[in-house]
C-alpha positions in Angstrom: -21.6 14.2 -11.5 -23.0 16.1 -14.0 -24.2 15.7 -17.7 -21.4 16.7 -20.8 -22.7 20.7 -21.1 -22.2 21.4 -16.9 -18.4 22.8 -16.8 -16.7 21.6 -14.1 -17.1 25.0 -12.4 -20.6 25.3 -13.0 -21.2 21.9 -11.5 -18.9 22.4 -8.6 -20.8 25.6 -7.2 -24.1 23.8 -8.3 -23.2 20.6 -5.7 -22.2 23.3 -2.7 -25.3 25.1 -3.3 -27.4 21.7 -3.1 -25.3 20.7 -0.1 -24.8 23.9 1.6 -26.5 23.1 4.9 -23.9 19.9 5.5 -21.1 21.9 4.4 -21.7 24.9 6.8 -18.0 24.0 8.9 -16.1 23.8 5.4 -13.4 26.9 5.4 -11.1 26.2 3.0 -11.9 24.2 -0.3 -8.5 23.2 -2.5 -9.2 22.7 -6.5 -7.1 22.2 -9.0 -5.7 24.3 -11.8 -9.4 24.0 -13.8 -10.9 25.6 -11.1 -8.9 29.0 -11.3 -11.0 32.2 -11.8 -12.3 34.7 -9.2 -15.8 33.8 -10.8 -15.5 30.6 -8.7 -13.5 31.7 -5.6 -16.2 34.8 -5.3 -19.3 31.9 -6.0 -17.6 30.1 -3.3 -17.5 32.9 -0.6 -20.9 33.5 -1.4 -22.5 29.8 -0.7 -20.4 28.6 1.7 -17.9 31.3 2.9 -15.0 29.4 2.3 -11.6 30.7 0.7 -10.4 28.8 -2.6 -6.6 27.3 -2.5 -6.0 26.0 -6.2 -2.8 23.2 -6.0 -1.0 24.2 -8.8 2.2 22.4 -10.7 5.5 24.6 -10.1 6.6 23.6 -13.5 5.3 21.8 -16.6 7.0 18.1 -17.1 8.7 17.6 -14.0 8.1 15.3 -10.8 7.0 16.6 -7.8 4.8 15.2 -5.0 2.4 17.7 -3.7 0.2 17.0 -0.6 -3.0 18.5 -2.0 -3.0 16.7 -4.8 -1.9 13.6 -4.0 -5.5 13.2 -1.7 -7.2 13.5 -4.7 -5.0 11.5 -7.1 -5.2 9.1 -3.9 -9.5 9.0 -4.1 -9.3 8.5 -7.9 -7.2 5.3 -7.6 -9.2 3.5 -5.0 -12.8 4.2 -7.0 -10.5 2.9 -10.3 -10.1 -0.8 -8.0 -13.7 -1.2 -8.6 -14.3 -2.8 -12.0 -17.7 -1.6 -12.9 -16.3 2.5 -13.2 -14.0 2.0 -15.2 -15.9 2.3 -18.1 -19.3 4.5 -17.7 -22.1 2.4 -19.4 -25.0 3.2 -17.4 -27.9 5.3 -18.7 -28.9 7.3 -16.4 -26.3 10.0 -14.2 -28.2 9.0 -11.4 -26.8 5.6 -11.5 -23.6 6.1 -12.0 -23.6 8.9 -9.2 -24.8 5.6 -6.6 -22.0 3.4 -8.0 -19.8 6.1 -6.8 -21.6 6.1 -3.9 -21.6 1.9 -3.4 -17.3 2.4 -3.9 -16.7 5.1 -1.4 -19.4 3.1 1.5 -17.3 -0.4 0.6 -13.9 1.4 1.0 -15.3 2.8 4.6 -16.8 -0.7 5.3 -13.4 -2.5 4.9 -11.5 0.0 7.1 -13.9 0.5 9.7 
């Protein structure tokens, strides 16, 4: 999570450069179609030596399930089953980052 001015890019290579150490057996990161651009596929190489695979739609308006994205359409629905992130109204990024945090650990709590 970053604050309004961060693109998504920008905030993306920011978070693997913070966490390169624990990301050191990553080889392949998949993105969506905002995160096109050799800028961020080279930026990627760089930190963590990892190829870029962007999911993209085959065509606009139409149906189609793709693996890639469903895992990520599949994350965003379980943090949307916790009330309190649906709407942001915390002050501070930090917090909201932990509420994140607090949804993911209770998700892995109930499986395990």
């Amino acid at each position: 999570m970053t604050t309004a001015e961060v693109t998504d890019r920008a905030g993306a290579l920011a978070m693997f450069a913070r966490h390169k150490s624990s990301l050191s057996k990553v080889v392949n990161v998949l993105a969506d179609g905002g995160y096109t651009g050799e800028p961020f596929a080279a930026g990627v190489k760089a930190l963590l030596g990892a190829t870029v695979e962007i999911a993209k739609r085959n065509e606009l308006h139409t149906f189609a399930v793709m693996p890639q994205r469903w895992v990520v359409e599949r994350s965003f629905a379980w943090l949307e089953k916790c009330r309190r992130l649906w709407k942001n109204c915390e002050r501070k990024l930090e917090t909201s980052l932990q509420f994140v945090t607090l949804a993911f650990l209770a998700l892995l709590l109930r499986r395990y």
